[in-house]
N, C-alpha and C positions, 0 to 999 in steps of 0.2 A: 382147608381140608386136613383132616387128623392123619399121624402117620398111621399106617398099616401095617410097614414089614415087620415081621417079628423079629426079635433079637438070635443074631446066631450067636455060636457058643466060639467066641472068638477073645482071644488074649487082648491086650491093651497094647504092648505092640503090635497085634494083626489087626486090629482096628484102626490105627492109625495109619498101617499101612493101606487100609481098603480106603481113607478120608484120601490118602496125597494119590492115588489113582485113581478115584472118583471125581475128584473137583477138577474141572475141565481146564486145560492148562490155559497160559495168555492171561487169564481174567485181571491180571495187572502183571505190570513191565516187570518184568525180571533179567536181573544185570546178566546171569550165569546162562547161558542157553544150553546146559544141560540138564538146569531144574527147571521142574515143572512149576514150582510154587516156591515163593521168594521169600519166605519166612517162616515160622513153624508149626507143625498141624500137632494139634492136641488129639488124641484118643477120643475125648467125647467132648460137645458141648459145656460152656464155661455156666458155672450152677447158680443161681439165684433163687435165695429164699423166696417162700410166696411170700413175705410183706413186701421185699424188695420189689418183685414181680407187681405188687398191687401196685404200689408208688407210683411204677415206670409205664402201666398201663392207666394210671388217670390222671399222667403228666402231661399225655396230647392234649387235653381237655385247655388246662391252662396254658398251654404254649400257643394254642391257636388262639386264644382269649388273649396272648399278651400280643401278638402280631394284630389283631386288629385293634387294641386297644394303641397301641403305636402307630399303627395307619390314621387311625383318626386323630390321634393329637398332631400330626404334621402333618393335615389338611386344616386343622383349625388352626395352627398355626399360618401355614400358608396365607390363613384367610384373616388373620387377627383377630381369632376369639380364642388365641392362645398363645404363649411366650412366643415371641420371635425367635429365641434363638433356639429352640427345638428344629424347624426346617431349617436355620442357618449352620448349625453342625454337620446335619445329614446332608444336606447340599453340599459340603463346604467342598473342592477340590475340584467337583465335576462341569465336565461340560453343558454349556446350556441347551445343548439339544438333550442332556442325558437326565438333564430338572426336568425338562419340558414333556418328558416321558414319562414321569412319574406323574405328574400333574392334569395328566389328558382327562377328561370326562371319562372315556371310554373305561382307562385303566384305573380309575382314582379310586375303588370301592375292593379292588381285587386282592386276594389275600395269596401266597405262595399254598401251592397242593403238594409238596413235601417237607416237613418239617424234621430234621434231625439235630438235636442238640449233644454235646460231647459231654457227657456224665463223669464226673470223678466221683470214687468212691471212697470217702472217709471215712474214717472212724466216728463221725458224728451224722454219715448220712451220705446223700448225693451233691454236690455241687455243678452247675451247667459252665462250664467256661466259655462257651459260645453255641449259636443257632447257625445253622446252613440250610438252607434255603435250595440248594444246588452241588447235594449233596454223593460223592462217591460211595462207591461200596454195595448200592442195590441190588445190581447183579450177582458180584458176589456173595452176599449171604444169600440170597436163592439160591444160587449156587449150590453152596456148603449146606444149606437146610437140606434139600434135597438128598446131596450126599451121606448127613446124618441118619434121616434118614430111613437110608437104605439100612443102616445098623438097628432100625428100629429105636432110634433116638429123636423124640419130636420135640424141637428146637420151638424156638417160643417165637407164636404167629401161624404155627402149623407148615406143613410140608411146600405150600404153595402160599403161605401168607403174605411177600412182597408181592406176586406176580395179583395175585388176587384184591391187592388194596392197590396197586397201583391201575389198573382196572377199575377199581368203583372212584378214585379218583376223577381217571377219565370219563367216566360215567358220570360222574357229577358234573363236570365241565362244560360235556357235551351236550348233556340231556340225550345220548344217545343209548343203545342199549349194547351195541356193539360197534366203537366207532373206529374209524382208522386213523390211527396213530403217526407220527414222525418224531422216530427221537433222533434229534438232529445235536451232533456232537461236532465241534469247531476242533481244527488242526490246535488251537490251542488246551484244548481240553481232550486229544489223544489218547492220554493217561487210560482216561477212561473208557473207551470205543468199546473195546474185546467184553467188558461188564456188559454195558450196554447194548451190546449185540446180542448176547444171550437172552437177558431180560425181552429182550422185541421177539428173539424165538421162542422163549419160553409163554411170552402172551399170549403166540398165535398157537403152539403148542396145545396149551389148557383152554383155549377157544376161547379168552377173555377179551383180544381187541385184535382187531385187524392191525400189527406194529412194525414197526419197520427203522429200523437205522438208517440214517442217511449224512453224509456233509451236507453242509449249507448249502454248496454247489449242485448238488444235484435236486434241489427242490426247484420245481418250476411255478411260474407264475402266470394267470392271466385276470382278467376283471373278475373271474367266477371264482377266483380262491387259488390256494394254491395244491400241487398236483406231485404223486411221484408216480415213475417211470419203473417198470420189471424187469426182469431179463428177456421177456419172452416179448416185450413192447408193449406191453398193456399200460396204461395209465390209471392213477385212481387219486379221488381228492379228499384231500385230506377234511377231519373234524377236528381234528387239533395238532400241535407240535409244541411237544416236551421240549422246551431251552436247558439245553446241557451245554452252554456257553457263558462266558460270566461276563458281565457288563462294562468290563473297563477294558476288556477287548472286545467289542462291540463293533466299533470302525475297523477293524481287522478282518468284521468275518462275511464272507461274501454273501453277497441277494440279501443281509442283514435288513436294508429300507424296504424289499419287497415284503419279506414277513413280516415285520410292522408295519405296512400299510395292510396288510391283508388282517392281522390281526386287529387293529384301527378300526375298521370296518366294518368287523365282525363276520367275516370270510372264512375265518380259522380260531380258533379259540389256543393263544397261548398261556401255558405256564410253565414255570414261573413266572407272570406277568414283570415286563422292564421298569422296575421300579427300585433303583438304587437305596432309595433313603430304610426298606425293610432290609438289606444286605450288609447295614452298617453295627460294626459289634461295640460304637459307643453308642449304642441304643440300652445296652445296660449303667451305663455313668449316666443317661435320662433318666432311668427307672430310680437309679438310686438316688437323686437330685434332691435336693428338702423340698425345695421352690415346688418341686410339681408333683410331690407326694398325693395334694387334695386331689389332682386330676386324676392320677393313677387310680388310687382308690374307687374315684368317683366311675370311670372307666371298667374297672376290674372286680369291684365289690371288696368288702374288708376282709374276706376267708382269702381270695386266689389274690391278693396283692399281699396279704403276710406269707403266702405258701410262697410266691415268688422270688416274694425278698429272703427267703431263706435260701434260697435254690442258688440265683445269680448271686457272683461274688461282689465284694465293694469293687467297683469302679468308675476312675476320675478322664475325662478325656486331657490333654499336659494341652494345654491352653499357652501360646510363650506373653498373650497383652497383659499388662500388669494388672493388679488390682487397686482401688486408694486404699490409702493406707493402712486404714480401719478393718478392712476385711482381709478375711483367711480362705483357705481353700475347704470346704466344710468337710470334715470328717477325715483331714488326712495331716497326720503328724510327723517330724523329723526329731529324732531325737526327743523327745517327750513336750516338744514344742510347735505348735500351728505352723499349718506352710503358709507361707505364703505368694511363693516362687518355686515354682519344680525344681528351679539347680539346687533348693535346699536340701533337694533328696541325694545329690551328687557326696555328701560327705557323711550319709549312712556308712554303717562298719557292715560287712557282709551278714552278719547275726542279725541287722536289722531291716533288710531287703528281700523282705520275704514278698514282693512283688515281681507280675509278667510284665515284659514293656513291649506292645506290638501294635501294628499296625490298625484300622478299622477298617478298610473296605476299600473296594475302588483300586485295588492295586495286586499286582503278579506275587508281590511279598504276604500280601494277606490272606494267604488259605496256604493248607498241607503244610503247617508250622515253620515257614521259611523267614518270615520274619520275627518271629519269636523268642524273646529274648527274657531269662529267667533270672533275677536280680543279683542270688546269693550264689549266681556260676559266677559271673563276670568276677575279673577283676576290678582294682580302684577303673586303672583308664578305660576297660569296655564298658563300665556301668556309665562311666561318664560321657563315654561317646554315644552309647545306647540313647540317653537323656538328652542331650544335643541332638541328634539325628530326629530325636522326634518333636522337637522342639521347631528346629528348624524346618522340616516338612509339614507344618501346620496347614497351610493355605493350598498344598498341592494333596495331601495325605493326612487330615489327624490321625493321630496314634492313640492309643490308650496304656493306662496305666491301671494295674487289675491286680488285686491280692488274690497269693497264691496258696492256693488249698493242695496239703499233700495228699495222695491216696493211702490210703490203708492197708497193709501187706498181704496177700494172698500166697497160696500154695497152688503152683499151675504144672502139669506132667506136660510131656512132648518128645514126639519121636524123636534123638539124636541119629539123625540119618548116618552120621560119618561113625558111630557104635553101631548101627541099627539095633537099640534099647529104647525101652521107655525111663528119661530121668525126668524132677524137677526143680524146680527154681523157686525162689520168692521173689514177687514181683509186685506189679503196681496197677488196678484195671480201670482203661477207659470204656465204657459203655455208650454206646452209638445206637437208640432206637430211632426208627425208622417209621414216620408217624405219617398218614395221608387219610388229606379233610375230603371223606367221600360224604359232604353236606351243609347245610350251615352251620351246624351243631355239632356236626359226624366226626369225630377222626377215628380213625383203623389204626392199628398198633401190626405192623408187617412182620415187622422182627428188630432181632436186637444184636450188634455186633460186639464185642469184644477184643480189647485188643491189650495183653495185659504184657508189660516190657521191665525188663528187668530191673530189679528196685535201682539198681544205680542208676538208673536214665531219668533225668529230671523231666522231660515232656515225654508224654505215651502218643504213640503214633508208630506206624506201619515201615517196621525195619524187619530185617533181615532176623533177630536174636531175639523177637517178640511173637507172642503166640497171637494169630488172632483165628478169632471161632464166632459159630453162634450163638447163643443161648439157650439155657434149659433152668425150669422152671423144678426145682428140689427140697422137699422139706426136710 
């Protein structure tokens, strides 16, 4: 839905100040319990030219084409009409009940219904350094759309664009027209509750789904599906439940085997469907592989597998089994000389480590940048420890190894609450769209996050001295 309100004739600090009392507090943890909002509110949405805007709205098209064209090479793999070791990667660390789920008939064809990828933006364009699948922040920019807004500022997706594509999501899912919902958020994934609560009131709000937050715990089960409970005791059964829990805490999260057998069954319609090997981010060192270029292609068509390979950066998954002798690690040099062992990377000079070294998947270090490590911080021994630790976590955890793409500098304004003025900064932005496949061809474009951190920060992510906002679409 378009915004509406008209612009009031309000200063750039009173705008700002109407954004940090509008956006409903909690929506993420905040250290200080006297702020409402734990980082900085910009005056207006962060601007994107219309080419830019075009890019980022016919980038769902290819991200969902690159999720199932990865779905399919590791079930043909699986099957041996394709490299073994494409499933032996994506598998490698996990449990065999947590293969065994990805492999089900039931799940084997299912594609994730949110797709967000993390946009750098360079001087030469966008770069994606990774996809999420089970992604934070939805509520939040609803949120903040909304509050925009109010100022008569229509953020890009429209006033109601997550609550509405997350809706035809469901809609797709269900085959329902109005279904009821469960977004069910694991004591591990906390973080994000207060988002997510909104979002479930904001759905029932705009009469898009019948939605509801819940812990694990309080979803019930019987042979008919499963069920939640009201305040007033009424019961109602579920048509789907939204997994806002991540897979390697899985065994952690309670009635976990009831929702998968309900979803097994086809009792409940989950997504994210439990499928580890679409969750893993050395699915980009497959993409970029020679060996399975033809497949890609063959997969993707020769336009969206060149657009991709532009997108995703080079990445190698750090493999520690040797090579013979003869061979090199393809496409990745030390010193102007072929690797052929990762420790050769250990005696780069900082000037030539311009590489991320981080986790892929399956692990508490692998989201919200906590195992990510950027080559030309470290010094000599942390780079080398970096390299060993991933080396050695091969069979429990691959890691990957990912060139790093700088951002590009921007000029970003923001309340300084402790002046109450509007200053700004040069900074660096990640963009976060917010894409949902309401079809088999469909994806919606919800909205688009920004999150732009001060140029000295070498990783952009959600601190305290970083703006983040929605988007706005500006010639």
């Amino acid at each position: 839905m378009p915004c509406t309100a008209t612009i009031p004739n309000l200063t750039a600090r009173e705008q700002a100040h109407h954004l940090y009392e509008a956006i409903p507090p909690g929506l993420f943890r905040v250290e200080d319990e006297n702020q409402r909002i734990a980082w900085r509110v910009s005056p207006e949405p962060f601007a994107l030219s219309p080419e830019q805007a075009d890019t980022i709205e016919r980038l769902g098209a290819d991200l969902l084409g690159f999720y199932r064209a990865l779905n399919n090479l590791y079930n043909r793999s699986v099957r041996g009409t394709a490299p073994g070791f494409i499933a032996e990667y994506l598998d490698r660390g996990k449990p065999e009940q947590i293969v065994k789920l990805a492999r089900q008939n039931r799940f084997k064809q299912e594609l994730p219904g949110v797709i967000r990828p993390d946009l750098i933006l360079t001087a030469d364009g966008f770069v994606a350094t990774e996809l999420d699948s089970i992604p934070g922040g939805m509520g939040f920019v609803g949120a903040m759309t909304e509050a925009y807004c109010g100022l008569g500022m229509e953020s890009f997706g429209g006033e109601d664009g997550i609550t509405a594509s997350f809706a035809a999501l469901m809609r797709n899912v269900t085959r329902s027209e109005r279904p009821t919902v469960a977004i069910v958020v694991s004591d591990e994934s906390a973080d994000y509750r207060n988002e997510m609560a909104w979002l479930a009131a904001a759905l029932r709000r705009g009469n898009f789904a019948d939605a509801w937050l819940r812990r694990p715990e309080e979803v019930t089960f019987t042979e008919d599906g499963l069920f939640i409970q009201h305040e007033d005791g009424r019961e109602t059964r579920l048509d789907a439940l939204y997994r806002n829990f991540e897979l390697f805490d899985l065994f952690n999260v309670p009635k976990q085997e009831l929702m998968l057998y309900s979803a097994r069954h086809n009792r409940v319609k989950m997504t994210p469907p439990p499928k580890a090997p679409l969750e893993e981010k050395l699915a980009f060192a497959l993409f970029h592989h020679h060996a399975l270029a033809p497949l890609w292609r063959s997969e993707l068509g020769d336009e969206r597998f060149a657009r991709l390979q532009r997108l995703f950066p080079k990445t190698w998954v750090i493999d520690p089994r040797p090579l013979p002798p003869q061979a090199t690690i393809a496409g990745l040099e030390a010193g102007g000389s072929p690797v052929t062992d990762f420790r050769q990377l250990i005696a780069l000079p900082k000037s030539e480590r311009s590489y991320v070294v981080k986790p892929s998947g399956f692990s508490a270090l692998a989201w919200g940048s906590r195992g990510v490590k950027v080559g030309d911080d470290l010094t000599r021994d942390e780079w080398e420890s970096a390299i060993d630790e991933a080396l050695s976590s091969f069979d429990r955890t691959p890691w990957i190894l990912q060139r790093f793409h700088k951002g590009k500098l921007v000029r970003q304004r923001y309340l300084d609450r402790d002046r109450d003025e509007i200053r700004e900064y040069e900074g660096r932005v990640r963009l976060c769209p917010y894409y949902f496949v309401a079809g088999e061809d469909s994806v919606r474009l919800g909205g688009v996050l920004a999150t732009v951190a001060p140029a000295d920060k070498r990783l952009i992510h959600g601190m305290s001295d970083a703006v983040m906002t929605s988007s706005i679409v500006r010639a």
